[in-house]
C-alpha positions in Angstrom: 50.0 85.0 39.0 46.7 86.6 37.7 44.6 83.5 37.9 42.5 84.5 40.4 42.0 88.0 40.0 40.6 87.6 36.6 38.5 84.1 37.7 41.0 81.9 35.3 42.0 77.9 35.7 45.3 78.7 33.9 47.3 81.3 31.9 45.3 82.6 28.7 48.4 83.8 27.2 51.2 81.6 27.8 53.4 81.2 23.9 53.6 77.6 24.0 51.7 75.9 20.6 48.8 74.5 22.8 46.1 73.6 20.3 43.3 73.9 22.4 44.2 77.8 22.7 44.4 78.3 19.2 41.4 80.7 17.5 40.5 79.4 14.4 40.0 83.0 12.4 38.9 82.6 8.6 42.5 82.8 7.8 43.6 80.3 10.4 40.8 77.8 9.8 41.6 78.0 5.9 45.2 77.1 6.3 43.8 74.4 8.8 41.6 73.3 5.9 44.2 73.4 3.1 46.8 70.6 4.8 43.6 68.4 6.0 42.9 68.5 2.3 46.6 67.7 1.1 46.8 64.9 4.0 43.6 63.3 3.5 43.3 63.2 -0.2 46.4 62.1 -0.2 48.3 64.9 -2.3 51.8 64.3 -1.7 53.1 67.8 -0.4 51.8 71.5 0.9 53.6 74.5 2.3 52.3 76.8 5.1 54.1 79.7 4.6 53.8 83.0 6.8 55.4 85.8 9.4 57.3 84.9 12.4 54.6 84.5 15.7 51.0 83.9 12.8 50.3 80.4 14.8 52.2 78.1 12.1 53.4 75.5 14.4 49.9 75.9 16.5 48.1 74.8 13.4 50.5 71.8 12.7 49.3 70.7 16.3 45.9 71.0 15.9 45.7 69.6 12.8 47.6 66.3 14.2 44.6 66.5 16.8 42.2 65.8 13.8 44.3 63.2 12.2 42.9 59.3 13.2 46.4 58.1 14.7 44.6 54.5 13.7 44.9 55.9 10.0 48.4 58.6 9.8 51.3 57.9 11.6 53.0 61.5 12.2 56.8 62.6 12.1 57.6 65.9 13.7 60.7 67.3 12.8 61.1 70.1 14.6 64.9 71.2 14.1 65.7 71.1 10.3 68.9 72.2 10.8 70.0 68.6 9.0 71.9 66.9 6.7 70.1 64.8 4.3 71.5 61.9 5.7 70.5 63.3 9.6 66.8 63.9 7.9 66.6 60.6 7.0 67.7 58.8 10.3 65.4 61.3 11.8 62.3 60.2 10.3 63.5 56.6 10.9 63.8 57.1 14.5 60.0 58.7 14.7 59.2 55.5 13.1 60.6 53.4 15.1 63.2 52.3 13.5 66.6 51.4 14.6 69.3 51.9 12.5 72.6 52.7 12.6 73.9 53.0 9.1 74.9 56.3 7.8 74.8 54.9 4.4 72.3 57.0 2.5 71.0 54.4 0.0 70.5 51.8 3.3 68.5 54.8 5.3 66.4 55.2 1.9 65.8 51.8 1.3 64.8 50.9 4.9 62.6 54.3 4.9 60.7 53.0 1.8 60.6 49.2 3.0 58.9 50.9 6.5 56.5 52.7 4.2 55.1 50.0 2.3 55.1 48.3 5.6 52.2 51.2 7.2 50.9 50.7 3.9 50.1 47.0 4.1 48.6 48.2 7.5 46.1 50.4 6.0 48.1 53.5 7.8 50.0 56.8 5.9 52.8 58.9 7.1 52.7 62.3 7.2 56.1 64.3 7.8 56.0 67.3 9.4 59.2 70.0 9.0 58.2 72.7 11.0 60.5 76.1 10.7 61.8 74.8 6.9 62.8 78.4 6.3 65.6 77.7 8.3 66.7 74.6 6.4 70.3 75.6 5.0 71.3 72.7 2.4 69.5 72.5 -1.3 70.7 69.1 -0.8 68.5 68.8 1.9 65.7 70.0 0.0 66.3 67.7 -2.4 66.6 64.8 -0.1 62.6 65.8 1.4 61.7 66.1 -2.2 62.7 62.6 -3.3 60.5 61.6 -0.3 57.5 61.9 -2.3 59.2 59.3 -5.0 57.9 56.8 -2.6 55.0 55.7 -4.7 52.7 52.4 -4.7 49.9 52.3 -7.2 50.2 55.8 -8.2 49.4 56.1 -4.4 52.1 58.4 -2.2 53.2 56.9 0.7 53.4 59.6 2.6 52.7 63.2 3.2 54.8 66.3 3.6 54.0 69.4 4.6 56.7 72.3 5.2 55.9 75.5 7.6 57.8 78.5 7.7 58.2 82.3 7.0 58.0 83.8 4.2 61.7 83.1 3.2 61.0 79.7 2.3 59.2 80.5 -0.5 62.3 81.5 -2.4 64.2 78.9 -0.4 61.6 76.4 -2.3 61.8 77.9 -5.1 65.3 77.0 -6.4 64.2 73.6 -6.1 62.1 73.4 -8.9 61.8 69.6 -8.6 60.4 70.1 -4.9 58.0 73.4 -6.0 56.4 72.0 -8.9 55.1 68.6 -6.1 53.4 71.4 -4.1 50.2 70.5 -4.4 48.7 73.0 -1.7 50.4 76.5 -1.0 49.1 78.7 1.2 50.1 81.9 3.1 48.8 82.8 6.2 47.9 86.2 7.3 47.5 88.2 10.5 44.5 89.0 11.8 42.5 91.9 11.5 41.1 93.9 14.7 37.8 91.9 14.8 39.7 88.7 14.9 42.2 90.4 17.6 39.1 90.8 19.9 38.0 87.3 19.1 41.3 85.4 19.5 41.7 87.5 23.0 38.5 86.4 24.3 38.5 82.9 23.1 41.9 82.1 25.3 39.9 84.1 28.2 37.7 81.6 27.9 39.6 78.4 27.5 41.5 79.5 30.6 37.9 79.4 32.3 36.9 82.9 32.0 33.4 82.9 32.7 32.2 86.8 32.3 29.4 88.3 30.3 31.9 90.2 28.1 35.7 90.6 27.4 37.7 92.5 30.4 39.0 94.5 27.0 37.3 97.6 26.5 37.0 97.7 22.5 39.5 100.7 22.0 41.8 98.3 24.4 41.5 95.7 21.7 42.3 98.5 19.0 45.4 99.8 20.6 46.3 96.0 20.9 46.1 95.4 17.2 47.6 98.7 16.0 51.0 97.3 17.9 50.7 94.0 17.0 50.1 94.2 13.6 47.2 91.6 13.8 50.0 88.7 14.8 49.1 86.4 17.7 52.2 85.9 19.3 52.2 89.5 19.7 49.3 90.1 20.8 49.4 87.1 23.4 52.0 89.2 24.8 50.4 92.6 25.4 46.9 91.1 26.7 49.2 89.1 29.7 51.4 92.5 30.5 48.1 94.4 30.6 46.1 91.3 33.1 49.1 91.8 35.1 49.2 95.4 35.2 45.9 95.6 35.3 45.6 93.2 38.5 48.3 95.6 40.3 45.5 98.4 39.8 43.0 96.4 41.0 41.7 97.4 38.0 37.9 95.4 36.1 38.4 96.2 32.9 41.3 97.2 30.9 40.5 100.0 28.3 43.3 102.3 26.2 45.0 104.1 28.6 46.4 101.0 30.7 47.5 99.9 27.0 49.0 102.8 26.1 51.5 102.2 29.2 51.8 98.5 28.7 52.5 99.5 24.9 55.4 101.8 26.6 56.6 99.4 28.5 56.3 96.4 25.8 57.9 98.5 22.8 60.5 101.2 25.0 58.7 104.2 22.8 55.6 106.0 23.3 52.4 104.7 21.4 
């Protein structure tokens, strides 16, 4: 709606977990690091943990981006809401793999037989649960934990990584079995008022912004992060209320006092 008023190919701000969008901030590009490391060196399992809207998911994307499909074979599950059994025909299915049994030692023994299979191919999987906070069962837990019993020549077969809020942590943690394979943790953090300017322009850009500077005046870009709390999602949010209001004012540049009345209109209180 914007586009053109601001000189932009496409929205800057839109929430969807486009990797190309995503700033890579020292606290970003660490977590980005950490489950390359625990894929590549082949270290079984990792947890992302963090607060609702950091850029979790967004970094799971990216770092399938910078995974040699020739090499990892990736399994997305994106609604953990499961039974252990409805995990495993899950995985199946992203592997290709027809099956109709609902017999759990047939699902585990076809899994494993489809494992060595990538294996004799030169190729790993890595599982993805994305939003694992959210996973209700210790039995399923337990069921993504004996995934890592897949073994061959003290080799794992595949890779799992979990991502979720901060409640997994103590989710995880009553599975001792599951929290002592955890071979990378990490917790991701929001960003600081620097990174908030950097992150906004960086999306400007991407979207084909092509100005000297930010359209965000620097105490615009503070007002932003004192709302937000440093969290993208958030943040996202606020810098495509205030391009649109902005644009209504025929407005250049967007400094405190238009945020202080998208802040209103975001939050319902005064800021």
């Amino acid at each position: 709606m914007y586009e053109q008023y601001w000189g932009l190919n496409e929205p800057p701000f839109t929430l969807t977990p486009d990797p190309r969008f995503l700033y890579l901030s020292r606290a970003h590009e660490d977590a980005l690091m950490m489950l390359h490391y625990a894929v590549t060196r082949n270290k079984g399992a990792a947890m992302l943990a963090g607060d609702i809207g950091l850029g979790k998911t967004t970094i799971s994307r990216k770092l399938i981006e910078t995974l040699d499909p020739v090499q990892y074979k990736v399994v997305m599950i994106v609604n953990p809401i499961l039974t252990p059994t409805q995990i495993l025909q899950e995985i199946l299915a992203q592997l290709d793999i027809d099956i109709s049994s609902r017999n759990r030692q047939v699902l585990v023994q076809r899994l494993h037989l489809a494992l060595l299979e990538y294996y004799d191919k030169g190729r790993r999987v890595v599982v993805i649960v994305d939003e694992a906070h959210l996973i209700r069962s210790i039995g399923t837990f337990e069921e993504i934990r004996l995934l890592l019993n897949c073994q061959m020549n003290d080799q794992f077969l595949l890779s799992l990584l979990l991502l979720g809020q901060n409640e997994l942590k103590p989710k995880v943690a009553k599975v001792p079995a599951l929290e002592q394979r955890l071979a990378v943790r990490h917790l991701l953090k929001p960003l600081d008022v620097h990174d908030t300017g950097e992150m906004i322009l960086h999306r400007m850009r991407v979207a084909g912004f092509t100005g000297e500077k930010s359209p965000f005046t620097p105490d615009a870009v503070h007002k932003i992060h004192q709302i937000s709390g440093g969290v993208p999602r958030v943040i996202s949010q606020l810098a495509d209320n205030s391009l649109l209001m902005a644009m209504a004012r025929k407005e250049e540049m967007i400094d405190a006092f238009l945020m202080h009345e998208v802040a209103e209109e975001y939050t319902g209180v005064a800021a």
